[in-house]
C-alpha positions in Angstrom: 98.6 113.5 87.2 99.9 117.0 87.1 99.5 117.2 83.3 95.7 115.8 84.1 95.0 118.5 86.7 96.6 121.8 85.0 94.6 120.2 81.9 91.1 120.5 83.7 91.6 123.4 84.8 92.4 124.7 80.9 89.3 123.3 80.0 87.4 124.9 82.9 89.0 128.3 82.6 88.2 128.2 78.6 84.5 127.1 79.2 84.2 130.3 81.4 86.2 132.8 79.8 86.3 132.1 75.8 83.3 131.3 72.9 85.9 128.2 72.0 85.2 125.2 74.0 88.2 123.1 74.9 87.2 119.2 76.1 89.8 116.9 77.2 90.0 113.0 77.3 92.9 111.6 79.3 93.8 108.3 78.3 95.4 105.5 80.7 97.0 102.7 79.4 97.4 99.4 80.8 100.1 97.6 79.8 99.3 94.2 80.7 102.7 93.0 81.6 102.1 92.7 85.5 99.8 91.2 87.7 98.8 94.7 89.1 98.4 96.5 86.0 94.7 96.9 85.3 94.1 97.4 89.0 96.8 100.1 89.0 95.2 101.6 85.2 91.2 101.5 87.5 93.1 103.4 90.3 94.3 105.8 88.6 91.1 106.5 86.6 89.1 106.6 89.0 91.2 109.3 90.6 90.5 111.3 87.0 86.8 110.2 87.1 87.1 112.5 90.4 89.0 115.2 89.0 86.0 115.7 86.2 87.5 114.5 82.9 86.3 112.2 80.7 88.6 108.7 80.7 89.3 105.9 79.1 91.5 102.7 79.6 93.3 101.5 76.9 94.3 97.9 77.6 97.5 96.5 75.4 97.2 92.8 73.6 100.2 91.3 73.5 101.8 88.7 71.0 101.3 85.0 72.0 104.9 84.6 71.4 108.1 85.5 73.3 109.2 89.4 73.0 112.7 90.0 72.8 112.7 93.6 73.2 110.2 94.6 75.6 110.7 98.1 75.7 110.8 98.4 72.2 107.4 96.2 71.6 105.7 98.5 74.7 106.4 101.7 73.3 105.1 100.4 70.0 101.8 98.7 71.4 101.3 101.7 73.7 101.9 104.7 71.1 99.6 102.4 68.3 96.5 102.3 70.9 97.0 106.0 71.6 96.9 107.2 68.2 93.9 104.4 67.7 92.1 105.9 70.7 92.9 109.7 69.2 91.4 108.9 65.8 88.3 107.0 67.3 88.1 110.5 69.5 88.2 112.9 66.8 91.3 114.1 68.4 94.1 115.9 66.9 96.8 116.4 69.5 98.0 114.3 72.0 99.2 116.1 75.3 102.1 113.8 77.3 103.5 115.1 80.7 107.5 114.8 80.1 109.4 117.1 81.8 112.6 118.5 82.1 114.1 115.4 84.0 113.2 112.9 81.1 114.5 115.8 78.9 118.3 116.0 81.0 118.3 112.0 80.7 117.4 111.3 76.9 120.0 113.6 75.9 122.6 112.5 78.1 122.1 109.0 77.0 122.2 110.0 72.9 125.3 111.4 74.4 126.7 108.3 75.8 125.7 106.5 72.4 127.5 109.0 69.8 124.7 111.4 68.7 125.3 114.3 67.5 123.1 117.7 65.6 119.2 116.9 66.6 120.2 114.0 68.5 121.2 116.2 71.4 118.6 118.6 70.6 116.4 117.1 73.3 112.7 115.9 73.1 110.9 118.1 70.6 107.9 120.0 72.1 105.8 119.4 69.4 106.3 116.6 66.6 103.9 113.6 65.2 103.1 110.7 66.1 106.0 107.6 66.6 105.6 104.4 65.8 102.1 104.3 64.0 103.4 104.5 60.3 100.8 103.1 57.9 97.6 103.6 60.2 95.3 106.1 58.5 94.1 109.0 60.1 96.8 108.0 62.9 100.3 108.9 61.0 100.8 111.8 58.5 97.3 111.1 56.8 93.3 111.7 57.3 93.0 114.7 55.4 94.1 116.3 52.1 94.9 119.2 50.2 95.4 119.2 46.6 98.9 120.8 45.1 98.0 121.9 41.4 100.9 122.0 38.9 102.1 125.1 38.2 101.9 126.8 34.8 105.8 127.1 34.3 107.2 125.0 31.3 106.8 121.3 30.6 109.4 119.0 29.7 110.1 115.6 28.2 112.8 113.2 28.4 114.2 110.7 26.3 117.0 107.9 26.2 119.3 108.4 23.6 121.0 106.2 21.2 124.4 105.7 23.6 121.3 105.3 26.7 121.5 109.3 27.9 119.0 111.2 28.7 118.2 113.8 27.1 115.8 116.3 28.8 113.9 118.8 26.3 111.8 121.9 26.9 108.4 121.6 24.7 106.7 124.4 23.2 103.6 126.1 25.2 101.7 125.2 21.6 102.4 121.6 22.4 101.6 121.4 25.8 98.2 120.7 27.1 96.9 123.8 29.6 94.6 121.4 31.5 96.0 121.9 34.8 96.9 118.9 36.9 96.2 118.6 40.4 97.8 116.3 42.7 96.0 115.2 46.2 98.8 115.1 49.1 97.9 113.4 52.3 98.0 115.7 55.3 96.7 115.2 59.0 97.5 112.5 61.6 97.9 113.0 65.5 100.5 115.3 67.1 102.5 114.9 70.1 102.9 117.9 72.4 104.9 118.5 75.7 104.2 121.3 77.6 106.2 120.4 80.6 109.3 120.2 79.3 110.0 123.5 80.8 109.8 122.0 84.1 111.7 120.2 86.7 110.0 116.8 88.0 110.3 118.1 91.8 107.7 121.4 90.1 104.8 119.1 89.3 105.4 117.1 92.4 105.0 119.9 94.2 101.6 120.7 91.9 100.0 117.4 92.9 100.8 118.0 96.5 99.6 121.7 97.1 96.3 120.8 95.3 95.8 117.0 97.2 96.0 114.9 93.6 97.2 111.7 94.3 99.6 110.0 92.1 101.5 107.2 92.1 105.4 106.5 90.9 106.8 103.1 89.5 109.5 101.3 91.6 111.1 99.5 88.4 112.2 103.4 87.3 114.7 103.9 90.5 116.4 100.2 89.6 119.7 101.6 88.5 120.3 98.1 87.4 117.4 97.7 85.5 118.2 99.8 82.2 120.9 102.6 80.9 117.9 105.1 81.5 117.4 103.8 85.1 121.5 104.0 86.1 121.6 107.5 84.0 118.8 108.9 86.6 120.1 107.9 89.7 123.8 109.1 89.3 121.8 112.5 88.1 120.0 112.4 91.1 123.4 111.8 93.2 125.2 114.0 91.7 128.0 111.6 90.9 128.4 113.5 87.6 131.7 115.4 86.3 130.2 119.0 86.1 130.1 118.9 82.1 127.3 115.5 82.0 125.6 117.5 85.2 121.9 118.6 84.7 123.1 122.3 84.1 125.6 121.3 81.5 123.2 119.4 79.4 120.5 122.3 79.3 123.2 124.5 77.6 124.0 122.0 75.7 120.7 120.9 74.3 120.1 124.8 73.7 123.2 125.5 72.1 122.0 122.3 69.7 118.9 123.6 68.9 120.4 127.1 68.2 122.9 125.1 65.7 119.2 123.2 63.9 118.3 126.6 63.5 121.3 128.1 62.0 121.4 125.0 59.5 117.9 124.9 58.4 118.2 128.8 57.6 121.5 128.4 55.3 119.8 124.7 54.0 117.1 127.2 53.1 119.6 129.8 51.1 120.8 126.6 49.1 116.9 125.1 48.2 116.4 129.0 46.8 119.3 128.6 44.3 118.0 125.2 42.9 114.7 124.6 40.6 112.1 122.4 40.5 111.4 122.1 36.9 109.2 119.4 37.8 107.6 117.3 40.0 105.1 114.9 39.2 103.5 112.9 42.6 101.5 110.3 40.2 105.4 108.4 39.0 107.0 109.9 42.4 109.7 111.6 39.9 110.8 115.0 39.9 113.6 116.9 37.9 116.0 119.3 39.7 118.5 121.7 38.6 121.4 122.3 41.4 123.5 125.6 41.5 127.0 124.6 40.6 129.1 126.0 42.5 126.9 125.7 45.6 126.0 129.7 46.6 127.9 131.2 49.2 126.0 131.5 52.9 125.2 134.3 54.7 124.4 132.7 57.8 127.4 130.5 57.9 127.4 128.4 61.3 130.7 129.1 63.4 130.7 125.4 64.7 133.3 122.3 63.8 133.7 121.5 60.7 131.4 118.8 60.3 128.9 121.0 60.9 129.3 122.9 57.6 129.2 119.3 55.9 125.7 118.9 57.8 123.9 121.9 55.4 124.4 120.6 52.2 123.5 117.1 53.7 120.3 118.5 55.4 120.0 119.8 52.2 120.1 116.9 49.7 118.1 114.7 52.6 115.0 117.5 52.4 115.0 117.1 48.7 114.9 113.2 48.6 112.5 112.9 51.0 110.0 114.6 48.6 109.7 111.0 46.4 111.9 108.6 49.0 110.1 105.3 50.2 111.2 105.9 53.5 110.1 107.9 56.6 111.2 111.5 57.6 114.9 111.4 59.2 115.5 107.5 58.2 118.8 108.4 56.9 121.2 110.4 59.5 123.3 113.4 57.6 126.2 111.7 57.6 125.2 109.5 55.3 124.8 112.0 52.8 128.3 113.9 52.9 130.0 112.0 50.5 127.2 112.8 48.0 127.4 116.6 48.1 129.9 117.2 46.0 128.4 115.7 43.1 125.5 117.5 43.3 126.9 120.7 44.8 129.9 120.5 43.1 132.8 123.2 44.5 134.1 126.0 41.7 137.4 124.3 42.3 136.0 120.9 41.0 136.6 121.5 37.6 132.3 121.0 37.0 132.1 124.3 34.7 134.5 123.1 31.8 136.1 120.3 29.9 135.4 116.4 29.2 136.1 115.9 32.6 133.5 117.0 34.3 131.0 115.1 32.2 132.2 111.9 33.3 131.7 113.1 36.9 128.1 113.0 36.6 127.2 109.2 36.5 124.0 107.8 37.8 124.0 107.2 42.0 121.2 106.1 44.5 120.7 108.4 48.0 118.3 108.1 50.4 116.0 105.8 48.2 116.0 108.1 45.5 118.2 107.4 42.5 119.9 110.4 40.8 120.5 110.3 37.0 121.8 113.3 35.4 120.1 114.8 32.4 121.9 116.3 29.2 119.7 119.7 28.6 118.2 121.2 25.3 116.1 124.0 27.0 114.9 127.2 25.4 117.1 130.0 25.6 114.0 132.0 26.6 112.9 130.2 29.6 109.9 131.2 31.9 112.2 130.7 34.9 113.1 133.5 37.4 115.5 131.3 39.5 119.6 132.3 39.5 121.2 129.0 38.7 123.6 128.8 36.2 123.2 128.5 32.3 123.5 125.3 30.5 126.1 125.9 28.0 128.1 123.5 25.7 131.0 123.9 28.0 129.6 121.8 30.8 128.8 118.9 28.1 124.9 120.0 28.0 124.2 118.8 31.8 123.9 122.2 33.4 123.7 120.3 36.5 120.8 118.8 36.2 118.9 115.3 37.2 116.0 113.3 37.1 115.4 111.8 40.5 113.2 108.8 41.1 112.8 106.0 43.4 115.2 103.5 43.6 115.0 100.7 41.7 113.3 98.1 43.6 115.4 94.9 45.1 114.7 91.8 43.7 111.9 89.8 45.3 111.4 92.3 47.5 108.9 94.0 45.7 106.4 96.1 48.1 103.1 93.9 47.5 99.8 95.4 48.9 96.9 93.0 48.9 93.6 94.7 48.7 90.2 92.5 49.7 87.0 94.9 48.1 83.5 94.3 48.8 80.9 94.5 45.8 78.2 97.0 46.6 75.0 95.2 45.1 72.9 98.4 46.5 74.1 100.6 43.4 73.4 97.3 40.5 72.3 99.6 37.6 70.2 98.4 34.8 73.2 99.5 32.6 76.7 100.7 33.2 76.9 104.0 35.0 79.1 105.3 32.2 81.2 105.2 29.5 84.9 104.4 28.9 85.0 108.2 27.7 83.1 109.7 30.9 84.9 107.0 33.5 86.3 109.0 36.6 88.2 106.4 38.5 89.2 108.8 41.2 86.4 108.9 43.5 85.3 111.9 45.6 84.7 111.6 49.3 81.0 112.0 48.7 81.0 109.3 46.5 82.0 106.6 48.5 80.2 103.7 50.0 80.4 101.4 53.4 82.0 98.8 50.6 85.2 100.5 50.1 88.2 99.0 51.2 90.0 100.9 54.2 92.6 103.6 53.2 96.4 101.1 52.7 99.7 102.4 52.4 101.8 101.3 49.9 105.6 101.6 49.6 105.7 104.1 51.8 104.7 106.6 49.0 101.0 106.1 48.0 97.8 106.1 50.2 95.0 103.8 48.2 91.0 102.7 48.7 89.2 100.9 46.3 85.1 100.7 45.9 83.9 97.9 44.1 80.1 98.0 42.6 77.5 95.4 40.7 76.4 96.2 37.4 73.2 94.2 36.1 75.0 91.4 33.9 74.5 91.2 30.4 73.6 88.3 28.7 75.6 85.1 29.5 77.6 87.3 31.8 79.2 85.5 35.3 77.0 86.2 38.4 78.5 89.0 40.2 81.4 88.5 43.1 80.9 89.2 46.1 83.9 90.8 46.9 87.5 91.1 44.3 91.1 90.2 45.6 93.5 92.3 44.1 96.8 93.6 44.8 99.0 96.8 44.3 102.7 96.3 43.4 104.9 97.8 41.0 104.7 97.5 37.3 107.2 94.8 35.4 108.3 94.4 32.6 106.4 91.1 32.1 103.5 93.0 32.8 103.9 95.1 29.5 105.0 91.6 27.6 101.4 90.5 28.6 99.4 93.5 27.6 100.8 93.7 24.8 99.8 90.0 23.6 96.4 90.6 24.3 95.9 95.0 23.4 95.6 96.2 19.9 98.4 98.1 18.3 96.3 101.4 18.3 96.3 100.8 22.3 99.1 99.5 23.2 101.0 102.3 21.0 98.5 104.9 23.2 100.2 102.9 26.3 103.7 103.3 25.6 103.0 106.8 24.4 101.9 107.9 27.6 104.4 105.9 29.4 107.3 107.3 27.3 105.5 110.6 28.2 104.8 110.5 32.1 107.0 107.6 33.2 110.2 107.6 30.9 113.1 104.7 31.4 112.8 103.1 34.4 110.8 105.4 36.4 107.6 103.1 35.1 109.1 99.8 36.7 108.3 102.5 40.0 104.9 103.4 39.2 102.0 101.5 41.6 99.7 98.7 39.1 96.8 97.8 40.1 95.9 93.7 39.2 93.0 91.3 39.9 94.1 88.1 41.2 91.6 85.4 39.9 91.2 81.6 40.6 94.6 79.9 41.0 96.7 83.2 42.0 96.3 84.1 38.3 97.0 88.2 38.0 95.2 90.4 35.5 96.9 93.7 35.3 93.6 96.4 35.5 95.2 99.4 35.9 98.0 102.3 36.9 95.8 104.0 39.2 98.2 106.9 39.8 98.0 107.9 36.1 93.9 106.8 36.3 95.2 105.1 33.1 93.0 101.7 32.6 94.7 98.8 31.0 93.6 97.5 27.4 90.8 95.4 28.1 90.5 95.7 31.8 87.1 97.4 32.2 85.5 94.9 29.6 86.9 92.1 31.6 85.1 93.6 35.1 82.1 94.1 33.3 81.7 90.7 32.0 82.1 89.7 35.9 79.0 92.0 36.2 81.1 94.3 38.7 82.8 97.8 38.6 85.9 99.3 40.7 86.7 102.8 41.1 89.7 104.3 43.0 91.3 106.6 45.4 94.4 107.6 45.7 96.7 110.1 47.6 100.4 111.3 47.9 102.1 110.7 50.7 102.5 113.5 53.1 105.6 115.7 52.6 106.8 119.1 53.5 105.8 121.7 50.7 108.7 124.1 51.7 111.4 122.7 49.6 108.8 122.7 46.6 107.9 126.6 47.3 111.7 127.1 47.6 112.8 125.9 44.4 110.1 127.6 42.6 107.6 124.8 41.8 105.0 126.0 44.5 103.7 129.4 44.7 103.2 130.3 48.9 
């Protein structure tokens, strides 16, 4: 209620003061887990509906089954109809009234469990969105910008006869100059907490001196109740050893944060000495050149050893998270220290000289991102600026070097995203809208229709919507669908075994060309396919959307169902400062 109050009057002193109108919407959810819950949720917003701000109650559904982790499921259900409510709203950040109290008691308790580095950093003031991954417009998505590929040199790789791969520098006369440009998904709601600052009895003291009524829930004085619950009331009681008091754990969460910020600086000095040669968001691939031996720092943290270990970690965890299937922070550091070494490998590792050190560099999987080292045969004469070393014969032609992908994918447990599209009889045509030649599969935003499908996430790595329209059907054509089932999962090799049976050797050459091109080795048993799935669960491979490559005969297959699809497609949201730091983005 304090955050509601010092919010209206915000928004009151703004509409008087400033041209920029602020409006606020306080949200109250009821949780539906006691009896007096929705007349506790009406109390309270009636007491807003006094206070002048617009509200709404967001009322939480519950499974019909038994939940084992209530906690867990509530803070799920309640941050999911937030961000729901936010998008519906038009809103872009979410205000939340922790204060310094909750602050003192999450960080005491990441204590208690064996956190360390951000863990005991506190509760960041500003961050996005938990616990809403995959809901458009909700989490890291909504918006776009488009990333075009730089003009810097291209490169190819190829498998060699004893299965290495060889990475070459092509000629600018061989390369095309139509630049590429890559749509990344931006947006989503953010979380912000601008009481952190201050000590519960503060706001108390708010509400009172201004008459706003508020109300506080028994169950969070239970010290029996939960850890969080027994953690609060010895605070309270001071029953503490001075080091876990309140005091103790402000330094300590500032000294942590002081630590995040001396490790992000020299993580920073290290992503300057590698290079991006290249990084292609349609395959989720990119090829990376590593300084060998890692540079010295000039910021070097004067903390415990481990502590050094965690820059090179937060290092290599930055870089994979530009093509990783998995969420920011997924991994913690420490499971990246082992891996350091072979990619930052020390001067006293033997890495600049001798048979040796090629063996060292064999193929490894971090953070969902497999790591296969390249042998080199760049120009002499290369466009680069960065300082890493030379590839010379001496370090067996690696120079350092990789190719990094996703991970190979599990077996049967590939990601499988099924898509349901209506057909849009309103655009039928008395012909098809245009030719194989002129097809733009990627849509616009302006060109899209109520009979899109809704924006899906798949494999953590690729936002997709699909429009399906009628064409007028040709002579002995199938009446037209209503609406398509198809699905998006990776490409197989039995996929390629298929096409091939039914493509012509001029096309499926063209195929394989382009694969061999853009999707070498096993990065195209990564890349998304798009397939119809007919009568029977039969699937007909249409498309690699990504590549907005169709697949030998897909488009005269659609059109003899008297129906057209057209895609949209988007990278996953990632953060462009390692890219601008190893020279593949200009800022």
């Amino acid at each position: 209620m304090a955050l509601a109050y010092l919010c209206k009057q915000w928004e009151r002193t703004q509409t008087q003061t400033s041209d920029e109108k602020v409006s606020v919407t306080a949200f109250v959810v009821d949780h539906k887990a006691r009896e007096e819950s929705t007349r506790e949720a009406n109390m309270v917003a009636g007491w807003l509906d006094d206070m002048g701000l617009q509200t709404q109650i967001l009322p939480l559904t519950w499974p019909s089954h038994h939940i084992s982790a209530f906690e867990t499921h509530a803070r799920r259900l309640r941050f999911q109809a937030l961000g729901q409510a936010c998008r519906a709203h038009s809103i872009e950040t979410l205000l939340m009234g922790h204060h310094q109290d909750d602050n003192v008691e999450t960080t005491l308790w990441r204590l208690c469990t064996g956190a360390r580095g951000a863990g005991l950093a506190g509760i960041p003031a500003v961050t996005r969105i938990p616990e809403c991954h995959g809901l458009f417009g909700v989490a890291e998505s909504g918006s776009s910008i488009t990333l075009l590929k730089p003009g810097i040199s291209d490169y190819r790789i190829k498998t060699t006869n004893s299965n290495e791969l060889r990475l070459t520098e092509l000629s600018s006369n061989t390369t095309q100059h139509q630049q590429t440009k890559y749509k990344i998904a931006t947006g989503g709601i953010s979380i912000a907490r601008p009481l952190l600052a201050f000590p519960k009895q503060n706001l108390l003291a708010t509400c009172k001196a201004n008459n706003i009524p508020y109300v506080e829930d028994p169950t969070n004085f239970d010290p029996t109740l939960t850890p969080r619950n027994a953690i609060r009331s010895l605070l309270a009681e001071k029953k503490l050893p001075r080091a876990l008091r309140e005091e103790s754990i402000l330094s300590l969460m500032r000294k942590s944060n002081m630590l995040l910020r001396s490790v992000t600086q020299s993580s920073n000095e290290i992503l300057d000495r590698c290079e991006l040669l290249s990084f292609a968001p349609d395959t989720g691939s990119m090829i990376a050149r590593f300084p060998s031996p890692p540079p010295p720092l000039s910021n070097k943290p004067n903390s415990a050893e481990e502590k050094k270990n965690d820059i090179p970690s937060l290092t290599l965890r930055r870089i994979t998270e530009l093509i990783s299937p998995f969420p920011e922070n997924h991994f913690p550091l420490r499971s990246f220290e082992a891996f350091t070494s072979r990619v930052f490998p020390p001067s006293s590792s033997g890495f600049q000289g001798g048979e040796g050190s090629i063996a060292k560099q064999q193929s490894f999987t971090l953070g969902g991102v497999m790591f296969q080292p390249l042998r080199c045969d760049l120009s002499s004469a290369s466009t680069s600026t960065k300082t890493t070393p030379d590839i010379t014969k001496e370090d067996g032609g690696y120079g350092n070097t990789y190719l990094l992908t996703r991970q190979p994918y599990m077996r049967n447990r590939l990601p499988i995203l099924p898509i349901t599209v209506p057909i849009d009889s309103s655009s039928t045509s008395s012909e098809h809208s245009t030719t194989k030649s002129q097809e733009t599969t990627n849509m616009s935003s302006s060109s899209l229709s109520s009979s899109s499908s809704e924006w899906h996430l798949w494999d953590n790595r690729y936002w997709f919507r699909v429009m399906g329209t009628s064409i007028s059907p040709s002579s002995g054509a199938a009446p037209e669908p209503t609406s398509l089932s198809l699905i998006v999962r990776p490409l197989q090799k039995s996929d390629l075994k298929n096409i091939r049976t039914a493509a012509s050797k001029a096309e499926m050459r063209a195929l394989m060309d382009r694969l061999g091109r853009d999707a070498p080795g096993l990065v195209r048993f990564t890349v998304p396919l798009l397939v119809l799935v007919g009568d029977g669960g039969k699937e007909v491979p249409l498309a690699l959307p990504t590549m907005e490559t169709w697949l030998p005969g897909a488009e005269d297959m659609l059109q003899s169902m008297s129906c057209h699809i057209r895609w949209e497609w988007m990278y996953k949201m990632i953060d462009q400062e390692p890219l601008e730091r190893m020279g593949w983005l200009k800022n």
